[in-house]
Structures are given as structure tokens and as C-alpha cells.
Z-matrix of the N, CA and C atoms (Angstrom, degrees):
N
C 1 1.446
C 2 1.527 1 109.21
N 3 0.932 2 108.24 1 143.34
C 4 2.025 3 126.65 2 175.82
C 5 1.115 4 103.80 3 -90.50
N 6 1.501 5 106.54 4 116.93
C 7 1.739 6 119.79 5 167.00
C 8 1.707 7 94.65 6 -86.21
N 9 1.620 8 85.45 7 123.23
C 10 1.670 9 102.58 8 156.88
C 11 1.423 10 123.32 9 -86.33
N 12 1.498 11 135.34 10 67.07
C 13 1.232 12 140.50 11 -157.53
C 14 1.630 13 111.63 12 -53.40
N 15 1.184 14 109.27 13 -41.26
C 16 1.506 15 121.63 14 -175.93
C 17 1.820 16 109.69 15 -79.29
N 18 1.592 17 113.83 16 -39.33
C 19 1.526 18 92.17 17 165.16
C 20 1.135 19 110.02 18 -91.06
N 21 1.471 20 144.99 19 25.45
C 22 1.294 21 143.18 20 145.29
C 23 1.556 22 113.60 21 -74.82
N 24 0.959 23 119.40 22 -47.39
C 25 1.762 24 132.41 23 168.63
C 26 1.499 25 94.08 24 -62.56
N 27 1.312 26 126.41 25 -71.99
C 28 1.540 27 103.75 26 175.12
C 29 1.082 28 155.84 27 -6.46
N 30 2.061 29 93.62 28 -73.37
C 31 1.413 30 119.99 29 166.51
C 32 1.500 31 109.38 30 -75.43
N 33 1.501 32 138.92 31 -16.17
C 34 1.438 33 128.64 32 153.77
C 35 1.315 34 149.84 33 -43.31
N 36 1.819 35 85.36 34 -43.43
C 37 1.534 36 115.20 35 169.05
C 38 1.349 37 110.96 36 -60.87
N 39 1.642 38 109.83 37 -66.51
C 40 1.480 39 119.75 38 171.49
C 41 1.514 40 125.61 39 -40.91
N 42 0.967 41 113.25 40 -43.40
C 43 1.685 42 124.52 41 -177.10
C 44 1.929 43 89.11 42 -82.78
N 45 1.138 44 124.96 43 -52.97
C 46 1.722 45 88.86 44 167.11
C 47 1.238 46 138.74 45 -105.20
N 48 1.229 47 114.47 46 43.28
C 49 1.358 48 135.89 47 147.28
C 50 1.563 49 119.67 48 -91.16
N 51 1.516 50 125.88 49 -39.05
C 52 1.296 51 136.56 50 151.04
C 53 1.543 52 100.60 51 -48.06
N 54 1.054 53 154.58 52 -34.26
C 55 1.583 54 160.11 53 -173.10
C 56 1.254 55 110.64 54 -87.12
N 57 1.051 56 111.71 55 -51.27
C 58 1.621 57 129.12 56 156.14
C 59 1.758 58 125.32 57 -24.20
N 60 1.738 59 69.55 58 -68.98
C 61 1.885 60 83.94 59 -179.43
C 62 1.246 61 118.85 60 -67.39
N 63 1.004 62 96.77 61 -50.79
C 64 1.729 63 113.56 62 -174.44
C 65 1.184 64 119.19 63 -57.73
N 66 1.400 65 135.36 64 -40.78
C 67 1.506 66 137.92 65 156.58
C 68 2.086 67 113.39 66 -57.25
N 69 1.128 68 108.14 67 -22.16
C 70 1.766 69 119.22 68 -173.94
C 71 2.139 70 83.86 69 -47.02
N 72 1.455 71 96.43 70 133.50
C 73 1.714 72 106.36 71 142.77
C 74 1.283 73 111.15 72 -16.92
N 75 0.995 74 122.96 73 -81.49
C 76 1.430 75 135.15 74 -151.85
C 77 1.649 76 121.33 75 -59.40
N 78 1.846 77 92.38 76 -23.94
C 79 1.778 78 95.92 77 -175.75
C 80 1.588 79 98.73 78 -113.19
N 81 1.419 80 118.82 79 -73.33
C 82 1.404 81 107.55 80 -163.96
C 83 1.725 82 92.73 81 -126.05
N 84 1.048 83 141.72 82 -20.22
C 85 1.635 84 150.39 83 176.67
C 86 1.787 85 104.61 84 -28.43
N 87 1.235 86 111.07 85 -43.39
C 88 1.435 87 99.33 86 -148.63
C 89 1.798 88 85.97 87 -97.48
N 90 1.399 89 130.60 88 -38.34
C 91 1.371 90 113.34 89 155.87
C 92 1.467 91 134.68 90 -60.60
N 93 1.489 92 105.42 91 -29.59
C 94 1.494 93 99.63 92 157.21
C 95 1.176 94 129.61 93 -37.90
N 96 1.428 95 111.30 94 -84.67
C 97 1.477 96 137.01 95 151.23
C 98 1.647 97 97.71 96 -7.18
N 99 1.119 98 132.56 97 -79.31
C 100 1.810 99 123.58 98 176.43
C 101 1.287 100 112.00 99 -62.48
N 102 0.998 101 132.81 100 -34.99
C 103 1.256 102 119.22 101 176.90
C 104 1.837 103 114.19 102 -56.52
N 105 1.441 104 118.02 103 -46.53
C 106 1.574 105 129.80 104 -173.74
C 107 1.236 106 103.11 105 -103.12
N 108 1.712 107 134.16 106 28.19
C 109 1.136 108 147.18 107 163.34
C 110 1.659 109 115.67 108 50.83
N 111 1.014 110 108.09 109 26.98
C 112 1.691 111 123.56 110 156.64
C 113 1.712 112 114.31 111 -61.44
N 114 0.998 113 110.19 112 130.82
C 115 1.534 114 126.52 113 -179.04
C 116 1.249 115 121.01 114 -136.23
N 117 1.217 116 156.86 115 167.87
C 118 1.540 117 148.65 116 -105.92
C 119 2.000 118 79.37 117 -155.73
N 120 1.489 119 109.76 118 27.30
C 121 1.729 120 86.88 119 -161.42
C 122 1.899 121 85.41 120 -95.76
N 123 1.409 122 106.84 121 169.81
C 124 1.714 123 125.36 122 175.17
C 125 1.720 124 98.00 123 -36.21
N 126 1.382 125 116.86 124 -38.67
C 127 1.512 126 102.64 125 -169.63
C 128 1.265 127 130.30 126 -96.10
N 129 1.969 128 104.61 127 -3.92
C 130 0.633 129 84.56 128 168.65
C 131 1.638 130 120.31 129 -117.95
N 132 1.353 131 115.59 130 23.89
C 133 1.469 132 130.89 131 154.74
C 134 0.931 133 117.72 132 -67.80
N 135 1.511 134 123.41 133 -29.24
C 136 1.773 135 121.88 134 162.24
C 137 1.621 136 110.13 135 -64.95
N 138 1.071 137 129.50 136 1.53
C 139 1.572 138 129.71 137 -168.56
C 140 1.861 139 92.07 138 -92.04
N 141 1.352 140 118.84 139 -30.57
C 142 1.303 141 136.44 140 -175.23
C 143 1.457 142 110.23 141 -52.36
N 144 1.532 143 107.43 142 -40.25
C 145 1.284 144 115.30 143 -169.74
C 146 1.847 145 119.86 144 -52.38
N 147 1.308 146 131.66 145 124.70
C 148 1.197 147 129.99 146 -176.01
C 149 1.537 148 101.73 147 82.99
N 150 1.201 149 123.36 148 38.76
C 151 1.655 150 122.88 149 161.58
C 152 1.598 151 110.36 150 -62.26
N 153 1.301 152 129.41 151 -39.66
C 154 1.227 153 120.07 152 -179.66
C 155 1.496 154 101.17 153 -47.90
N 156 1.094 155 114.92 154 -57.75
C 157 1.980 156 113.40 155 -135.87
C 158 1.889 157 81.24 156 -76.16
N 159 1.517 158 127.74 157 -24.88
C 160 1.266 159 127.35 158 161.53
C 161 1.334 160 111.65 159 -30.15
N 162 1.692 161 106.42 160 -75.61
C 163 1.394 162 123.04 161 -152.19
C 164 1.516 163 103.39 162 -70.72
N 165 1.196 164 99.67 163 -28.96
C 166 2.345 165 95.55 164 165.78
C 167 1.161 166 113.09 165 -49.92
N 168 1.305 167 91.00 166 -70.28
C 169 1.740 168 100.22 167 174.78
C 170 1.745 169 116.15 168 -22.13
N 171 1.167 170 115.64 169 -85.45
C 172 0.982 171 145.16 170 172.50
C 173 1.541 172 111.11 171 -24.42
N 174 0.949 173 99.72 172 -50.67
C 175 2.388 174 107.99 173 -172.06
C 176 1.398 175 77.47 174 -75.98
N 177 1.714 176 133.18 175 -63.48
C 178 1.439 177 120.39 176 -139.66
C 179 1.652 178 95.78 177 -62.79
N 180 1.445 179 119.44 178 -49.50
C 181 1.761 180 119.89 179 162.72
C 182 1.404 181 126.26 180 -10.92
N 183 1.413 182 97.56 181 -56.80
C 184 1.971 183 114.60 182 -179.69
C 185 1.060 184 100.41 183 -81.58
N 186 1.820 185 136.78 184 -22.87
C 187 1.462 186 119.55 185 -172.27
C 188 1.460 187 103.09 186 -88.71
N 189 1.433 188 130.42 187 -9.61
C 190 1.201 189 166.07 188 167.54
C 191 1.161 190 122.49 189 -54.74
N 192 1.660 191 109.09 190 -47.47
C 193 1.254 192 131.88 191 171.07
C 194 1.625 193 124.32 192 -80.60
N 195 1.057 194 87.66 193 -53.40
C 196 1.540 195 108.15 194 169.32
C 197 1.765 196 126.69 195 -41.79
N 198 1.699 197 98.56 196 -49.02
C 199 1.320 198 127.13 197 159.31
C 200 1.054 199 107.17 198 -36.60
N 201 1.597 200 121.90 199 -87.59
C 202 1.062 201 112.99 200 174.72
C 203 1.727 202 139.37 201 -51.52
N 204 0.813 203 110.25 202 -55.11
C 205 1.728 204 127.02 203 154.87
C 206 1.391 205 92.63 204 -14.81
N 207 1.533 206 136.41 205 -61.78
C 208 1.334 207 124.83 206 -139.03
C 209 1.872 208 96.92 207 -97.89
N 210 1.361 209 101.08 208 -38.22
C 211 1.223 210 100.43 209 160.66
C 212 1.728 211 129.50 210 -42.07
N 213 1.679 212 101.30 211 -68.31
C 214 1.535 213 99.05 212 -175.29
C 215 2.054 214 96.86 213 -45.40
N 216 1.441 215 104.95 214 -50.62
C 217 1.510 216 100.66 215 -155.21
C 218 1.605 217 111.44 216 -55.20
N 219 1.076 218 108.18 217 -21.82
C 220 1.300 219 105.45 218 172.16
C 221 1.662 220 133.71 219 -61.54
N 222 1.684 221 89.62 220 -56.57
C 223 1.593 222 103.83 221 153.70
C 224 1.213 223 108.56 222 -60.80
N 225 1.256 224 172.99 223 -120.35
C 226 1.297 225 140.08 224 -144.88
C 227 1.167 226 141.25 225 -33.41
N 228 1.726 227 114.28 226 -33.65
C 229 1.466 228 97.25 227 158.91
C 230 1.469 229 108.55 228 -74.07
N 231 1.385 230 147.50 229 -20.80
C 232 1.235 231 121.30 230 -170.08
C 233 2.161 232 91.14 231 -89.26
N 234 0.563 233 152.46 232 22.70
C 235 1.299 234 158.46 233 146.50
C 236 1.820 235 94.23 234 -81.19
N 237 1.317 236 108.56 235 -94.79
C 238 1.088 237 122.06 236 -143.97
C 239 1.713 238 95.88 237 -50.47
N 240 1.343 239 146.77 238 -16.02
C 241 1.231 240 163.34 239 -155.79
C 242 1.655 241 107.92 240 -102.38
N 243 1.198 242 110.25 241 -40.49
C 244 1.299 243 116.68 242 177.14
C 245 1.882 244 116.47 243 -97.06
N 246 1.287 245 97.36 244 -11.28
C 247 1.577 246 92.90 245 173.75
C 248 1.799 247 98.20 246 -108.01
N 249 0.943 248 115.15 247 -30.66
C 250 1.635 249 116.49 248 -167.86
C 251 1.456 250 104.43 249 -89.01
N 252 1.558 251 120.21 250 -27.65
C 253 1.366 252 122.45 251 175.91
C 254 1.463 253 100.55 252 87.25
N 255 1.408 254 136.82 253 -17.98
C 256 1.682 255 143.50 254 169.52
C 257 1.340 256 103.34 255 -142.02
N 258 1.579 257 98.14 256 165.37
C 259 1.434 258 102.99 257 -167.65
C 260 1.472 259 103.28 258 -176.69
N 261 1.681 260 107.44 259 111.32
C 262 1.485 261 110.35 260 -178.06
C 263 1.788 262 111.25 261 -105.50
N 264 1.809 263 97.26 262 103.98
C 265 1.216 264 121.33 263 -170.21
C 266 1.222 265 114.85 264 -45.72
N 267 1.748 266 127.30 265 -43.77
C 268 1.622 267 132.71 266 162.85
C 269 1.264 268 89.62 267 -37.25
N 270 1.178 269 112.50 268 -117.71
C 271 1.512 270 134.80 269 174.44
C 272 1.631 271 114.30 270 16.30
N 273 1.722 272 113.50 271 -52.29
C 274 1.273 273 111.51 272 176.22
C 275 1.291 274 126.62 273 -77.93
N 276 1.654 275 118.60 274 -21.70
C 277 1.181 276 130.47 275 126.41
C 278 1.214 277 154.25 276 12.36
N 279 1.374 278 105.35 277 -92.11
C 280 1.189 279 124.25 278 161.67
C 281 1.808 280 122.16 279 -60.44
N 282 1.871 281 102.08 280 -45.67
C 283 1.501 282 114.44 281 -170.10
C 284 1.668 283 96.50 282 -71.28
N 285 1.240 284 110.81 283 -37.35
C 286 1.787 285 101.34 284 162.61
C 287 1.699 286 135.93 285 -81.20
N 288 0.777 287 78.49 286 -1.63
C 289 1.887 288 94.54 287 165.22
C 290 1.506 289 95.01 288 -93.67
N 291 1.593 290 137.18 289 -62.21
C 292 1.199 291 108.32 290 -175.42
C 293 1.502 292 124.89 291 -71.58
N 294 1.396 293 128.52 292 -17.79
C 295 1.370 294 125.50 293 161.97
C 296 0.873 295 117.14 294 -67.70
N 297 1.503 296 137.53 295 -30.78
C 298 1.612 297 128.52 296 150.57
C 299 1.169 298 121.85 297 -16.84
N 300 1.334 299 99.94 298 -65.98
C 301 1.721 300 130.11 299 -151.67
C 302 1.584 301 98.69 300 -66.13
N 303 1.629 302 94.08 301 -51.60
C 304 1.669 303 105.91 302 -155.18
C 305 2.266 304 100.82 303 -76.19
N 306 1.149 305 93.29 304 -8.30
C 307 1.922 306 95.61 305 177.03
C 308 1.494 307 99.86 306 -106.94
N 309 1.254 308 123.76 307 -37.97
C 310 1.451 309 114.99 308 -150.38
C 311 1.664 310 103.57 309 -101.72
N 312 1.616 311 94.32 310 -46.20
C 313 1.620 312 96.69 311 -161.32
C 314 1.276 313 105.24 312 -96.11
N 315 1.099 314 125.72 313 -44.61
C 316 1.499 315 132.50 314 171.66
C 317 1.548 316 115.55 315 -47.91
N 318 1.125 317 120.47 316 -50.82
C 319 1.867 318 119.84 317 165.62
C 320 1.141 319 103.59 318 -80.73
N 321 1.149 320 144.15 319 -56.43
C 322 1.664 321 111.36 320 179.67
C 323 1.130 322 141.74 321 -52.27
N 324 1.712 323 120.94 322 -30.64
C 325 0.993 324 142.47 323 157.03
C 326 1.360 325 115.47 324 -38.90
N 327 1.732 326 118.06 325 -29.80
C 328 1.421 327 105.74 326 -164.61
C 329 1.719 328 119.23 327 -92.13
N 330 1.683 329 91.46 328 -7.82
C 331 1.491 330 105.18 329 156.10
C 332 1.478 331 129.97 330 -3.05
N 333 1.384 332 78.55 331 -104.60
C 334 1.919 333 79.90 332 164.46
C 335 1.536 334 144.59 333 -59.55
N 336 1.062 335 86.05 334 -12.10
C 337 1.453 336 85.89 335 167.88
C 338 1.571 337 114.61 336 -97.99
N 339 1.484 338 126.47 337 -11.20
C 340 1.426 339 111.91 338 163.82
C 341 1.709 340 101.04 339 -95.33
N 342 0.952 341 123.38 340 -23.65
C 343 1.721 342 115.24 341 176.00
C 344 2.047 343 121.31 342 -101.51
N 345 1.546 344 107.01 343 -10.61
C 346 1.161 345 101.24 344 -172.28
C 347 1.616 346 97.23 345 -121.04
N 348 0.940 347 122.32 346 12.92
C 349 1.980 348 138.60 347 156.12
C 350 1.915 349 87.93 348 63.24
N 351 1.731 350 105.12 349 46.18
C 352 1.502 351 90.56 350 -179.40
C 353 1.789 352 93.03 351 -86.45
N 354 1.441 353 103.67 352 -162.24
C 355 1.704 354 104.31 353 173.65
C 356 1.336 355 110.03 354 -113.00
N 357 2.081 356 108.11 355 147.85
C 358 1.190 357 79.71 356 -165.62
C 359 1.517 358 115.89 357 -84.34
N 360 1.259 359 114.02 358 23.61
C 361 1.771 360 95.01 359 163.97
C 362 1.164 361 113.51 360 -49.83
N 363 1.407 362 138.27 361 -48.20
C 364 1.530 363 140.38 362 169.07
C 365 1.527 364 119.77 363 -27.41
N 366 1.129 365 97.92 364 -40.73
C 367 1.547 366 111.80 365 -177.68
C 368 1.721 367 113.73 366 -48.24
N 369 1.853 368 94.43 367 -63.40
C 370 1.086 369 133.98 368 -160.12
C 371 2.252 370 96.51 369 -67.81
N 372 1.394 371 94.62 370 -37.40
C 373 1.447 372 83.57 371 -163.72
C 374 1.400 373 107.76 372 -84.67
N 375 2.012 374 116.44 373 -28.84
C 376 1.601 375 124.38 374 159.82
C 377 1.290 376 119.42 375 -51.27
N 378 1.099 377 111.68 376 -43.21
C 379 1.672 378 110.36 377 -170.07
C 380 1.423 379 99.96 378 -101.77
N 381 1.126 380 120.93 379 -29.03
C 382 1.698 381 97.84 380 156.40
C 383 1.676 382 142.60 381 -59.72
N 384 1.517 383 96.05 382 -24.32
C 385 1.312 384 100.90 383 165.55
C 386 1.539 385 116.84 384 -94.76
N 387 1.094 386 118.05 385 2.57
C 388 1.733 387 121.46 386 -179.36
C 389 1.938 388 94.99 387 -108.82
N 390 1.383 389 123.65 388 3.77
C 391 1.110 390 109.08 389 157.01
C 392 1.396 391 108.92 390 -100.79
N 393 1.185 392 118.97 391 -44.94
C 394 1.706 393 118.84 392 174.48
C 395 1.351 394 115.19 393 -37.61
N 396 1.957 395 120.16 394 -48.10
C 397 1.435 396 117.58 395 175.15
C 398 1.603 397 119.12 396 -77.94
N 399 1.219 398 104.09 397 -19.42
C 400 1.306 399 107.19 398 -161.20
C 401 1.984 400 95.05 399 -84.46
N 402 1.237 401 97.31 400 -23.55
C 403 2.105 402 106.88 401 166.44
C 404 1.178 403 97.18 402 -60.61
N 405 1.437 404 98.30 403 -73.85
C 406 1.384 405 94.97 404 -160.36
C 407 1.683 406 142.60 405 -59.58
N 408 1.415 407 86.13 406 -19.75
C 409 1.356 408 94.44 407 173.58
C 410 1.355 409 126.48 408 -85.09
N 411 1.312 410 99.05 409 -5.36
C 412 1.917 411 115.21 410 -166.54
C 413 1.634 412 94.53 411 -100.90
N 414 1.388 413 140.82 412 -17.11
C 415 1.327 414 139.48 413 147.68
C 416 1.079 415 105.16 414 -65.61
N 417 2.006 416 138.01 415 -53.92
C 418 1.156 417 113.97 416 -157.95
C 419 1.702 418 109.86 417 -63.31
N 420 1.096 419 122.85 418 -48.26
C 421 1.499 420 149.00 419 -165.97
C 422 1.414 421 89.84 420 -66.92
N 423 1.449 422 133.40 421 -56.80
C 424 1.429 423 105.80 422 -179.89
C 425 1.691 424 128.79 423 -86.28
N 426 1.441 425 108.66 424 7.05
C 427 1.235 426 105.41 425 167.73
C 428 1.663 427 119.89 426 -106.87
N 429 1.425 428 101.35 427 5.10
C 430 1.551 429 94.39 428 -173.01
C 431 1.978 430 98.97 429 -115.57
């Protein structure tokens, strides 16, 4: 199989910029933040401290993800190509980004909220944004 290094870096970027956004005030941040009992108080703006070496973390995760992502998708189109005789690589893409999501990220996610008594808005706003990247990235990777 051919590693596409550059639509892996692509779809990395993209999937944390979708992560990005989606945590901002303005979209899902400030219910997050209540949901995992974060508050705007002195202590816990000191929790802020060392966000860079965070936000590494974090991209190398999605470039991490992505990796794999592009991998499985590959093995399925060369599966799905050799038993079906065609095979639309977008398409396989995307439908493997959401079976990802829907085995891996979607039940793990629900973790804490049946053992750590969080709410499930949490649920709804984690695994909503790990289906949005996990789409999106499973089109970028299978169309490029």
C-alpha cells in the first residue's frame, strides 16, 4: 500500500482545526467547559498554563489518527475493489470514518459519563466533533 504523506498531513490539519473550532466559546467551548465543570475562576486559568506542549500533543493525536484512518481506508478499497470489481474511494472514506467513529469513538466516549456521573451533553459534543473529523477526514484521504 502507498502512504499518501501529504493527504495525511492534510486531513490532520483539517481534523484539528474542526477541534479547534468546535471547542471556541462561541460553538460548543462554553458548554463543554459546564459539562467537565471548568469555570473561568483564578485556578482554573492557571490549569491554562503550558497549552502549547498541550496543543502538540493533541495535532500529533490527529496526525495519529489520520494515519491510521488512511491506512484502514485503503485496505478496504483494495478489499472492497477486488471483491466488488469497483470501488468509490471518497465514498469508502467517509463510510470508514463513520464506522470508526460509530465502534471506537462513539462507545468509548460514553465512559464517563456512565462511570464519571458527567452529563450526557458531553457525550453529544465529544462524539459529535470526532464524527465531523472523523467525515471529514475520511473524504479528504479518500479523495486525494
Amino acid at each position: 500500500m502507498d502512504v499518501n504523506y501529504i493527504a495525511i498531513a492534510v486531513a490532520a490539519f483539517v481534523g484539528f482545526v474542526i477541534g479547534f473550532v468546535w471547542y471556541l466559546p462561541g460553538v460548543f467551548g462554553k458548554a463543554w467547559m459546564k459539562a467537565v465543570g471548568i469555570s473561568s475562576s483564578p485556578q482554573d486559568k492557571q490549569k491554562k498554563k503550558g497549552m502549547g506542549g498541550k496543543i502538540i500533543v493533541s495535532f500529533l493525536s490527529v496526525l495519529l489518527v489520520s494515519f491510521v484512518l488512511d491506512y484502514i481506508i485503503q485496505g478496504m478499497y483494495i478489499w472492497k475493489g477486488n471483491v466488488a470489481g469497483t470501488a468509490d474511494l471518497l465514498m469508502i472514506g467517509i463510510y470508514t470514518g463513520f464506522w470508526i467513529w460509530l465502534g471506537f469513538f462513539a462507545t468509548s466516549l460514553l465512559d464517563p459519563i456512565l462511570w464519571q456521573q458527567k452529563p450526557m451533553r458531553l457525550w453529544f459534543i465529544n462524539a459529535g466533533q470526532w464524527l465531523v473529523r472523523l467525515l471529514v477526514m475520511g473524504a479528504i484521504l479518500g479523495s486525494m
